[in-house]
PABA-941683 format. One record per residue: y, x, z of N, C-alpha, C in turn; residue in one letter. Coordinates in steps of 0.001 Angstrom, whole numbers, padded with zeros to 6 digits, always signed. Layout:
<atoms>
YXZYXZYXZa
...
</atoms>
This chain:
<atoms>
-001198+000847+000000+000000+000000+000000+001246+000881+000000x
+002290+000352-000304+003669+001263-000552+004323+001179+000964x
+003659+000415+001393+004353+000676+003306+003906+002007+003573x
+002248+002168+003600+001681+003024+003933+002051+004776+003318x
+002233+004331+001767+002765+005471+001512+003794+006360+001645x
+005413+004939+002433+006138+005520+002797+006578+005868+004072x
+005684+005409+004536+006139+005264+006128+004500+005602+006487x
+004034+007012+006860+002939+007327+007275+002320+006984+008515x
+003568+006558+009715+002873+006293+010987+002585+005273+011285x
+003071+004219+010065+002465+002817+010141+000936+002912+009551x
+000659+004041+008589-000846+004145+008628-001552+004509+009230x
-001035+005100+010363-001725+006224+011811-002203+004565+012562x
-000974+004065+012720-001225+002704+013883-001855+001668+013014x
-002227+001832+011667-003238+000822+011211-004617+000978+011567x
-004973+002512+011175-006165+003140+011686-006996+003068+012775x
-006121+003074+013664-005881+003568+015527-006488+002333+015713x
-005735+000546+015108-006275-000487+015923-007001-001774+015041x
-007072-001692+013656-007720-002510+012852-009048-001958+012715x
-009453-000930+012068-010388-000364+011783-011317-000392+012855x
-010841-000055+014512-011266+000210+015737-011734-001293+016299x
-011261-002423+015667-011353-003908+016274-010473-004094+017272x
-009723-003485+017431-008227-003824+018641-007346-004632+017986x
-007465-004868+017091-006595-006244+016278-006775-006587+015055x
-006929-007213+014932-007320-008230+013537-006419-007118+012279x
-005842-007506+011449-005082-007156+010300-003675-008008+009993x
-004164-009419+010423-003087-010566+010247-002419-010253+011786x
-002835-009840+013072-002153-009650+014010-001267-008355+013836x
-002178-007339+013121-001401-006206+013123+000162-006422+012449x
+000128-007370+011433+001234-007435+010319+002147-008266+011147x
+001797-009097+012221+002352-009701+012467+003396-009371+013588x
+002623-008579+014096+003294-007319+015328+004802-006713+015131x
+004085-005891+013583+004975-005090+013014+006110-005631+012224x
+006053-007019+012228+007059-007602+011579+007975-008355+012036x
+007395-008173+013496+008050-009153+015054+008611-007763+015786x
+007548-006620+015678+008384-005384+016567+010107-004682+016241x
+009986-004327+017341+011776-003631+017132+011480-002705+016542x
+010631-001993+015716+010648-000834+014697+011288-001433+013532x
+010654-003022+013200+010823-003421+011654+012208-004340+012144x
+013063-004548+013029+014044-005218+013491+015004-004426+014118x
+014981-003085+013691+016084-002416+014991+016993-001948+014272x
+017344-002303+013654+018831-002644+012662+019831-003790+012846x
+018871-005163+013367+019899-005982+013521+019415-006379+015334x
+018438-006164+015930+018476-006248+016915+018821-004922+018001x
+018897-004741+019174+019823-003731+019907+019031-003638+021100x
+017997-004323+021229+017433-004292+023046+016016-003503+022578x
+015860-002616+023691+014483-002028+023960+013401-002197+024860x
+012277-002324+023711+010996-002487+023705+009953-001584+024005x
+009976-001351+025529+009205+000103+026217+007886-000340+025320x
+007237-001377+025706+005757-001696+025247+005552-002160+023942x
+006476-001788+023253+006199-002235+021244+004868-001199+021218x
+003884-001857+020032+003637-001041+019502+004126-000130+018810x
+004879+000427+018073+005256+000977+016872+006732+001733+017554x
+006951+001568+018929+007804+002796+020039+007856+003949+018997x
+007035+004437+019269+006620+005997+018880+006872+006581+017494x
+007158+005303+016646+007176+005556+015350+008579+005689+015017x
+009176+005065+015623+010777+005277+015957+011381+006727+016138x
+010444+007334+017259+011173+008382+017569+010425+009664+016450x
+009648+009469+016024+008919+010550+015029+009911+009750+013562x
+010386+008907+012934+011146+008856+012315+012587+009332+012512x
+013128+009504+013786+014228+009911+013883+014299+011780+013812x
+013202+012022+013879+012789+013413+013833+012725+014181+012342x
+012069+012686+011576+012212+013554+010371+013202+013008+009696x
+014363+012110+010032+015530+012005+009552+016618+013469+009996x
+016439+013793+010917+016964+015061+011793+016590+016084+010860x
+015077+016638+010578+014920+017373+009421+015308+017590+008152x
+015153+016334+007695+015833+015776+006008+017002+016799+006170x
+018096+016037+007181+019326+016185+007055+019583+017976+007519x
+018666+018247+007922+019343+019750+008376+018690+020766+006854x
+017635+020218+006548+016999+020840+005430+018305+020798+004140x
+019142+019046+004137+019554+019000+003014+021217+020237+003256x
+021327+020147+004539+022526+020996+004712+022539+022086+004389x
+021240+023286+005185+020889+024314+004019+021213+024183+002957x
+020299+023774+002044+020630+023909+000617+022067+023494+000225x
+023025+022591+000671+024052+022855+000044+025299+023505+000917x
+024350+024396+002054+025365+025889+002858+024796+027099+002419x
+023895+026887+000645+023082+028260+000825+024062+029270+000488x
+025432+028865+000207+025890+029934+000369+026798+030587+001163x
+027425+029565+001655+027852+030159+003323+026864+029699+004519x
+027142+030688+005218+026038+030287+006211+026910+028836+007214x
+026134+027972+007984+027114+026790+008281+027819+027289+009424x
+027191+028239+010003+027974+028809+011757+029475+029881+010885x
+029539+030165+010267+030669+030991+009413+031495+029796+008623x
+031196+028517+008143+031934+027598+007217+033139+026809+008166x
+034314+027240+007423+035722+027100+008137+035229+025079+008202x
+034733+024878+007296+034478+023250+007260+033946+022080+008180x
+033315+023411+009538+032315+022526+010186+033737+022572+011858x
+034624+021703+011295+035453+021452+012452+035570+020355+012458x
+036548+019359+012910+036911+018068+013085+037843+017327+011870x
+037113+016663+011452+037941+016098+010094+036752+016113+008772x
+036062+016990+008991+035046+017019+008076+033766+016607+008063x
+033306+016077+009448+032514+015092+009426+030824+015893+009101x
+031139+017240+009438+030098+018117+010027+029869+018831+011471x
+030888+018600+012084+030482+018874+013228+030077+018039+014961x
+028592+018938+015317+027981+018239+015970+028432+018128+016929x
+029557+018849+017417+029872+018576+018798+030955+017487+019007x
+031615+016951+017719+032214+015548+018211+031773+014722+018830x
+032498+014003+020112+031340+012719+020492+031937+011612+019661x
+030890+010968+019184+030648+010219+018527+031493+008992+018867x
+031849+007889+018222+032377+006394+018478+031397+005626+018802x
+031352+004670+019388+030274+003716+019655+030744+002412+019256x
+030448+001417+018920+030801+000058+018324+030170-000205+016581x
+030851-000631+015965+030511-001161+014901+030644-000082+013942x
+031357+000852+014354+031173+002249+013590+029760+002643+013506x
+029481+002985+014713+028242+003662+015061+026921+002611+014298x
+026926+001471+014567+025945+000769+013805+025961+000760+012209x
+027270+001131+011427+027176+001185+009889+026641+002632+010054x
+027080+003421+010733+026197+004883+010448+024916+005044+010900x
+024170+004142+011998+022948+004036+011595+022364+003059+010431x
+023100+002570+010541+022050+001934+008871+022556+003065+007819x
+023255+003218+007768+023397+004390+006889+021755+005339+006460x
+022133+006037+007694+021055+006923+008545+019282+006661+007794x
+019752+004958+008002+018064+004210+007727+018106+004289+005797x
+019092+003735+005768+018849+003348+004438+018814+004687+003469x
+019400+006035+003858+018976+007576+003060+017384+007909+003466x
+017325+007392+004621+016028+007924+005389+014975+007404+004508x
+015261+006017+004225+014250+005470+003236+014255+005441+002485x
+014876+005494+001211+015323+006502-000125+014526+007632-000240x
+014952+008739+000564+013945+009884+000436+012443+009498+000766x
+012076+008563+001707+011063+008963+001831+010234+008221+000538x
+010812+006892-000385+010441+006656-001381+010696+007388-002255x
+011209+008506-002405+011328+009278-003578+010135+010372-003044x
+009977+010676-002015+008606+011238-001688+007705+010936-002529x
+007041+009988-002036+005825+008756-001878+005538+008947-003886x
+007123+008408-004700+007149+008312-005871+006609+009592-006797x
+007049+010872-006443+006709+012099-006828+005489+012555-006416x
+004943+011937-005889+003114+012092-005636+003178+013357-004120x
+004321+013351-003426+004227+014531-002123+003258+013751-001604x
+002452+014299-000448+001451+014121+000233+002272+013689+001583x
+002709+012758+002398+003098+012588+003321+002271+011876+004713x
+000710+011730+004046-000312+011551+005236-000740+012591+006286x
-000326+013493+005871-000982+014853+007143+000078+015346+007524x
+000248+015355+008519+001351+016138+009484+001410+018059+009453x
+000036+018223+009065-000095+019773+008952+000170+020167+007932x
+000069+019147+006132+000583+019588+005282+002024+019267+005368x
+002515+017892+005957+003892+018180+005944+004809+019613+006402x
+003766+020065+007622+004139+021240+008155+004330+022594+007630x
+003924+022661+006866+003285+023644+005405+004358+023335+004690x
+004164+022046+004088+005282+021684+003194+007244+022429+003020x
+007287+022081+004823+008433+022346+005120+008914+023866+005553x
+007439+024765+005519+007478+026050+005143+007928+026645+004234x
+007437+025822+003379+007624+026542+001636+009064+025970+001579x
+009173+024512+001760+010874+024595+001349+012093+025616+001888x
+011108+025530+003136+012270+026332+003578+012427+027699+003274x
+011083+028405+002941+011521+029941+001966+011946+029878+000954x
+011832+028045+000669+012818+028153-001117+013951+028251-000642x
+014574+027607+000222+016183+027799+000973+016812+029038+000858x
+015397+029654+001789+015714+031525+001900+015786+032042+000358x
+015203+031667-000650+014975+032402-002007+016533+031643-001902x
+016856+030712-001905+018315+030593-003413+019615+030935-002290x
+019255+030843-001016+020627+031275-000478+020562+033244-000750x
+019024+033700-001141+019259+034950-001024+019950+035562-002657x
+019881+034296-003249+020524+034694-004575+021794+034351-004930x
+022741+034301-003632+023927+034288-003488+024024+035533-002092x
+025732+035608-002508+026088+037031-001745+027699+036612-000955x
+027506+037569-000059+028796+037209+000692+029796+037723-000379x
+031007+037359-000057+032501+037426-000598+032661+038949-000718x
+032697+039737+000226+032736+040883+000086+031751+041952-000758x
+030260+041118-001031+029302+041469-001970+029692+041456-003355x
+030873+041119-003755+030313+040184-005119+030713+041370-006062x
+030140+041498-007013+030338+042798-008156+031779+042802-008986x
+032453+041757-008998+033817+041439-009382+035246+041883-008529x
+034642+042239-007242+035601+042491-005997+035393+043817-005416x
+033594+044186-006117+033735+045916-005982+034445+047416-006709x
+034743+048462-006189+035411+049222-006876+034400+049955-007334x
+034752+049989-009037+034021+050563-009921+033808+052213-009856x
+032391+052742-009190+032280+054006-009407+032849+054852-010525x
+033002+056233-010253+033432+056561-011692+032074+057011-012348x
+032303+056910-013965+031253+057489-014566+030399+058915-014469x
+029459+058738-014563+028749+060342-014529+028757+060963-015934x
+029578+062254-016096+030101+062890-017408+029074+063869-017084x
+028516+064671-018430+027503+066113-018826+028551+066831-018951x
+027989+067667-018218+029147+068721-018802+028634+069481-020086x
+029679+069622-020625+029403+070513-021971+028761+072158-021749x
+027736+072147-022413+027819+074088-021883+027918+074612-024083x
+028772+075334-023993+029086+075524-025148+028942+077530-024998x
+028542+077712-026297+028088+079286-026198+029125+080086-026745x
+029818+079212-027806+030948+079719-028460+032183+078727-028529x
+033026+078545-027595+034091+077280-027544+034891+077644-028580x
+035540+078549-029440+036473+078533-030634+035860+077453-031537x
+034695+077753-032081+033722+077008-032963+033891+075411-032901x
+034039+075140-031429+033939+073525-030787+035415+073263-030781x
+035951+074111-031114+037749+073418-031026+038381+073171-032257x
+037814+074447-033034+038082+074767-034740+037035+074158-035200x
+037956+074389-036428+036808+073461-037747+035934+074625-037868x
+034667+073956-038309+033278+075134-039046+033883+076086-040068x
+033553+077313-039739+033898+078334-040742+033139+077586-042408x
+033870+078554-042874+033358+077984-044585+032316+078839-045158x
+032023+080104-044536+031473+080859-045061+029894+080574-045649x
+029422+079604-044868+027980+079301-045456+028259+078259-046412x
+028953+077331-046250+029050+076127-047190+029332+077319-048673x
+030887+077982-048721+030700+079098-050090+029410+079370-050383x
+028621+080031-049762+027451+080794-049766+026451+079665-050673x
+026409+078506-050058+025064+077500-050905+025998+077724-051839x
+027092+077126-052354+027932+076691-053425+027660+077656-054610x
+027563+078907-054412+027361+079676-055567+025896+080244-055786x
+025344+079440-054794+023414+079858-054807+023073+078918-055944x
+024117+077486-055947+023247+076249-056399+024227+076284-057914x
+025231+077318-058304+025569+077035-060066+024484+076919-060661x
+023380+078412-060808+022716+077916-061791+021647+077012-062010x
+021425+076462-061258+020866+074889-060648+021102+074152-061394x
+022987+073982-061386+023874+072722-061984+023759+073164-063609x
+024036+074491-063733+023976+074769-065293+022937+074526-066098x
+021789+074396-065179+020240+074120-066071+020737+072440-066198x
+020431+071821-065246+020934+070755-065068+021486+069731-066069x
+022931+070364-065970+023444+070301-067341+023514+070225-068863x
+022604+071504-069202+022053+071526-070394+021194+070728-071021x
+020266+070299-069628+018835+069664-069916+020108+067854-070868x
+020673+068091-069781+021276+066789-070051+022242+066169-071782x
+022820+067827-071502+023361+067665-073082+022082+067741-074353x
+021119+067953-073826+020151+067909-074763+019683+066714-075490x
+019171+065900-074195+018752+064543-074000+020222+063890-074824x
+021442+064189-075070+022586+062945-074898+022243+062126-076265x
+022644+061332-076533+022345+060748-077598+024223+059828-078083x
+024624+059895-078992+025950+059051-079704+025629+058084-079647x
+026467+057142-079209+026748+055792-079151+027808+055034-080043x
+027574+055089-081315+028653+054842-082412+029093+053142-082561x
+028092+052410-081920+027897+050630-082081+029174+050155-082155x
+029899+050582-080762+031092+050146-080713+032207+051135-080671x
+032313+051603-081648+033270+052526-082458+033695+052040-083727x
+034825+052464-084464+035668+051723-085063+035929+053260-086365x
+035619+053086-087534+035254+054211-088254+036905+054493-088415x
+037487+055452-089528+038010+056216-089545+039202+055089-090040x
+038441+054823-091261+039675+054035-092444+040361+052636-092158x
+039397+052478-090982+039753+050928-090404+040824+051026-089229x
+040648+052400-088444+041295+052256-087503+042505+053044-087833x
+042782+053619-089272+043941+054310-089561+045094+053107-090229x
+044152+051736-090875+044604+050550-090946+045476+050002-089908x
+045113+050027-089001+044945+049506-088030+047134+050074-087100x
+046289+050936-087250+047583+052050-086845+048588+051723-087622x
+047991+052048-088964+049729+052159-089910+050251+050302-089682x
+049244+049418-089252+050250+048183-089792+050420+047668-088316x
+050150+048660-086823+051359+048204-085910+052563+049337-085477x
+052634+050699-086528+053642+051055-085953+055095+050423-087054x
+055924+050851-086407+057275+050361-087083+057356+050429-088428x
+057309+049077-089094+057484+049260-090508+056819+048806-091188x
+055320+048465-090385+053869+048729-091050+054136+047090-091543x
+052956+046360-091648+052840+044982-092059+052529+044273-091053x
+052444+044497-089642+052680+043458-088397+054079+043973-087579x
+054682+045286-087871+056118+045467-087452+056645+044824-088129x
+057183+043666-089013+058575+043687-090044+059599+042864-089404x
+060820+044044-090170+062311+043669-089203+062171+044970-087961x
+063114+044543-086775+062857+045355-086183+062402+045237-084606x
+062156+045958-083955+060729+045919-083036+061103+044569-081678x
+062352+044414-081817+062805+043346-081013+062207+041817-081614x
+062074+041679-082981+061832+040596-083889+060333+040041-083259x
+060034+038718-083287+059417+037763-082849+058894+036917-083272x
+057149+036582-083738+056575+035842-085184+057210+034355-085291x
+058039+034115-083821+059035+033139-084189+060204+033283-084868x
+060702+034164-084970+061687+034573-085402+061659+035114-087617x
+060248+035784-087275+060117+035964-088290+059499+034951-089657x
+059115+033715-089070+058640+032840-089478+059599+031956-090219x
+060299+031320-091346+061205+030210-091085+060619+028816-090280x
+061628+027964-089864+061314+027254-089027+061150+025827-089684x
+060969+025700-090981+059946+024518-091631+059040+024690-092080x
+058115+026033-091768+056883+026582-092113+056376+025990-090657x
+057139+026838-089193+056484+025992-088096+056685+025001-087738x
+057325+023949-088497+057213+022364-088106+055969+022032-088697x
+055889+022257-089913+054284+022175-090962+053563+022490-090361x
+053328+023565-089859+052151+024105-089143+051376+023543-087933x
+052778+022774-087070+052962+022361-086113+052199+021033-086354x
+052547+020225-087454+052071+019056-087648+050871+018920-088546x
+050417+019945-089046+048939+020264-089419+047815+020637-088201x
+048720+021437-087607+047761+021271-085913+047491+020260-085256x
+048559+019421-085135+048284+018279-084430+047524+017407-085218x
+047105+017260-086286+046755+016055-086873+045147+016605-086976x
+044901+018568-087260+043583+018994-086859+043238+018206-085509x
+043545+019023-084870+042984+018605-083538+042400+017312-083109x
+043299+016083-083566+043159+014671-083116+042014+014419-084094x
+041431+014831-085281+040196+014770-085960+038638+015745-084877x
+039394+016509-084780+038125+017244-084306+037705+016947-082652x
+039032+016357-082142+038964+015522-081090+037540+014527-080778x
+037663+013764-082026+036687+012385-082447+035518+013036-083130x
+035536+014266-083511+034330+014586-083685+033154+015388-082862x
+034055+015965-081846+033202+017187-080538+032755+015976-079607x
+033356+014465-079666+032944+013773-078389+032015+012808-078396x
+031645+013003-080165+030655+012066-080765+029573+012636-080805x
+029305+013952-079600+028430+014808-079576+027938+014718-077942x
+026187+014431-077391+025285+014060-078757+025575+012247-078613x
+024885+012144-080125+024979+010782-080572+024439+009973-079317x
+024399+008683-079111+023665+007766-078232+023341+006800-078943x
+023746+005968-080431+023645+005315-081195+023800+005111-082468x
+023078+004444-083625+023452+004538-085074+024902+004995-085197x
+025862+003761-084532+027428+003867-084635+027979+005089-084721x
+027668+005582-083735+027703+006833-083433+027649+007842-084316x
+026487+008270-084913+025760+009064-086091+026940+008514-087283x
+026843+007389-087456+027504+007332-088910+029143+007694-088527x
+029582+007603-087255+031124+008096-086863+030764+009499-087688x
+030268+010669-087040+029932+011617-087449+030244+011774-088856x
+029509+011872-089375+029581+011237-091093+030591+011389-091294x
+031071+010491-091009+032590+010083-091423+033726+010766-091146x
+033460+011348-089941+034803+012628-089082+034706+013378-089927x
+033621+013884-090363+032913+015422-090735+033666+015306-092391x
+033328+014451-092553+034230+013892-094495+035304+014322-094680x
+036102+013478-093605+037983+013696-093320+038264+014978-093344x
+037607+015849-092406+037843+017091-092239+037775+017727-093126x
+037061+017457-094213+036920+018656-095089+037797+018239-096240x
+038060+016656-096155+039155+016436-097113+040172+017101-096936x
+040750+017146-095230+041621+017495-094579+041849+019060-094936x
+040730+019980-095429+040740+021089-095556+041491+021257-096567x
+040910+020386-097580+041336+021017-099046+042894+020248-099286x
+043101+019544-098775+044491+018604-099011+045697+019360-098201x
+045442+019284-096766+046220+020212-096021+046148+021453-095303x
+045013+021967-095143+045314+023234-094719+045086+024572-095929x
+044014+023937-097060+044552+025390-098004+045752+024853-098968x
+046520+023655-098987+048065+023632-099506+048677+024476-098449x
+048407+024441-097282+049182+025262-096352+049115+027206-096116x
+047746+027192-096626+047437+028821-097017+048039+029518-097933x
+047899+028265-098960+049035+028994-100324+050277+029142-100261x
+051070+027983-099672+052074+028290-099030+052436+029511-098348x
+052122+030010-097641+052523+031091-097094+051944+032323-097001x
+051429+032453-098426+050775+033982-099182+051867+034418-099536x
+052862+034119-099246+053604+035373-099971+053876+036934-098870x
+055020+037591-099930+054416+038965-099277+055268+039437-097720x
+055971+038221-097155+056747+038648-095688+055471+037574-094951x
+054544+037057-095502+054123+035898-094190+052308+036376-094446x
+051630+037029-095836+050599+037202-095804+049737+037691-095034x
+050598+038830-094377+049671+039662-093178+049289+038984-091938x
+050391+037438-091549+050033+037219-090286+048801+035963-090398x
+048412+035673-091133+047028+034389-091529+047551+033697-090766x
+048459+032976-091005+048629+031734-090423+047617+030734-090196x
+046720+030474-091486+046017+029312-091233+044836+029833-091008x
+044403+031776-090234+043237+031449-090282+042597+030856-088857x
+043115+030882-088152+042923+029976-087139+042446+028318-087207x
+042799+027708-087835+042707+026626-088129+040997+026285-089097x
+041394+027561-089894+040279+027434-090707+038961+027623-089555x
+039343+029052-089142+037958+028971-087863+037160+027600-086895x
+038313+026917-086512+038242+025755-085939+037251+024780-086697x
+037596+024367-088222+036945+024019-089102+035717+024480-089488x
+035570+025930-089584+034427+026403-089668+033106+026183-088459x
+033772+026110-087373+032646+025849-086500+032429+024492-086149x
+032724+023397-086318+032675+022218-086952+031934+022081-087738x
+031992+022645-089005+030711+022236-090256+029751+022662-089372x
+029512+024223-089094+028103+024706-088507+027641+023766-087498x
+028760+022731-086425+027884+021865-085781+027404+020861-086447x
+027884+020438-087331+027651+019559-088331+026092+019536-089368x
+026218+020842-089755+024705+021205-090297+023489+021635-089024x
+023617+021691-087855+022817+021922-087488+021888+020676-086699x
+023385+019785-086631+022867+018803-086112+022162+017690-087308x
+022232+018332-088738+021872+017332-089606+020260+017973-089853x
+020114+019514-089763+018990+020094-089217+018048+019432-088375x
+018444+019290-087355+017617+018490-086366+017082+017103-086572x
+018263+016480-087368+017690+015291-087972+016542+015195-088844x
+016587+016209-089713+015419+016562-090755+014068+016253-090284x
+014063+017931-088994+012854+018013-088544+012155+016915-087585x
+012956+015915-087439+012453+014999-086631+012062+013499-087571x
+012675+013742-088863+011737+012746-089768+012799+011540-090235x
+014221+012369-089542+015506+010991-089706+016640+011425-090720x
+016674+010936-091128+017891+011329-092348+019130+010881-091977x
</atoms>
């Protein structure tokens, strides 16, 4: 029963007089539920000849324990005879006399009602609270746990934050030659490898110019890059005028309105044709078709009228339209490749 488990000396006095035939079971309950043990909270007069006397004063014993056990642990780190706290006002010290009246009765129920708390949190955690010798044991070990965690605190004057830091322990140097340790390393051996290891580097070397091999791929031959030269220094056929002059400048300025409006009208074609890429539908495919047409009309109508235009001999060197043409050119190639693909897949 949960009486029994929490309150052990009501199982001592079950033992003692049911079991023995000194009272029924229904008398026993009835005792204990009429005695001033299970009533001495709201009643006040004493009962020399209760049964359950005795259980009173062995409960007040291990309420006395509880409470000195629970004080330890939270004085493990001052000791309580040293804690400025245990004076008057703080409601730790034992030598106040006490009030008597209605004070004194909320602090024994107090008293009762922690008393029985713990001992159901006992009972709940599976402690053994039927044997008095393991309780005895019990309260051994707690109490060297006390000793373990108050010993893992230190007085005020202990603490490693408030001690003065030894000084370090330095080696002394033993040095055979101190110039050496003050000055830089003589040079004389470093020279010494340095001219052991030339002909090292000179084999080295050779092996290497042997092995070399020309790399002409990206080199630029003689006649191209003398091209190249004569038509950007002053004079040449990308200097003309003089070096301040500007392909805006050198351009007239209804060649770049033309140009201007041949670009724009490229673009807005090839616009409608890069976005019709890839198809998703017939519509689609035959757009294609159809962009791809314009454009090349577009080629021959306006941009080589616009090439011829400006072959002559101040505007030939700068290809105006070959830009444009490029644009165009990679256009058809998407154009045929994607008509490629059509082939091999059986669609015209």
């Amino acid at each position: 029963m949960s009486i029994f488990r929490t309150y052990p000396a009501i199982r001592e006095k079950y033992d003692q007089n049911v079991p023995t035939g000194h009272m029924t079971e229904a008398d026993f309950w009835r005792t204990f539920f009429q005695s001033h043990y299970f009533t001495m909270d709201r009643m006040h007069s004493s009962h020399s000849r209760d049964l359950f006397t005795d259980c009173v004063k062995r409960d007040d014993e291990k309420m006395h324990n509880e409470a000195e056990r629970a004080s330890r642990k939270a004085m493990a780190v001052i000791a309580p005879e040293t804690n400025e706290t245990s004076e008057i006002g703080y409601g730790v010290n034992e030598s106040i006399t006490e009030t008597t009246g209605k004070n004194d009765l909320n602090k024994n129920l107090i008293k009762r009602f922690n008393f029985h708390s713990t001992m159901i949190l006992k009972s709940t955690l599976g402690l053994d609270t039927n044997n008095d010798t393991s309780s005895t044991n019990r309260s051994e070990i707690v109490d060297d746990d006390d000793d373990n965690v108050a010993k893992k605190f230190k007085p005020d004057d202990d603490l490693e934050d408030l001690r003065t830091e030894p000084p370090e322990e330095t080696q002394t140097l033993k040095l055979v030659n101190p110039e050496r340790y003050l000055r830089a390393p003589t040079t004389d051996r470093s020279q010494k490898n340095s001219v052991l290891q030339i002909p090292t580097n000179l084999n080295n070397l050779k092996q290497e110019m042997t092995n070399w091999h020309v790399n002409t791929e990206l080199s630029l031959n003689s006649s191209l890059a003398h091209r190249i030269v004569k038509d950007l220094t002053p004079g040449g056929a990308l200097m003309h005028g003089t070096t301040a002059q500007t392909l805006s400048q050198i351009v007239p300025q209804n060649i770049q309105e033309e140009m201007q409006t041949i670009y724009i009208s490229l673009s807005e074609l090839l616009r409608h044709f890069w976005s019709s890429f890839p198809p998703s539908s017939p519509l689609i495919e035959e757009k294609i078709h159809r962009v791809h047409d314009t454009i090349e009309r577009f080629r021959e109508t306006q941009v080589n009228a616009f090439k011829e235009k400006v072959s002559t001999d101040l505007l030939t060197d700068f290809h105006l339209a070959g830009h444009m043409e490029d644009l165009i050119d990679t256009a058809n190639t998407k154009y045929h490749q994607w008509i490629k693909t059509l082939s091999s897949t059986g669609r015209t």
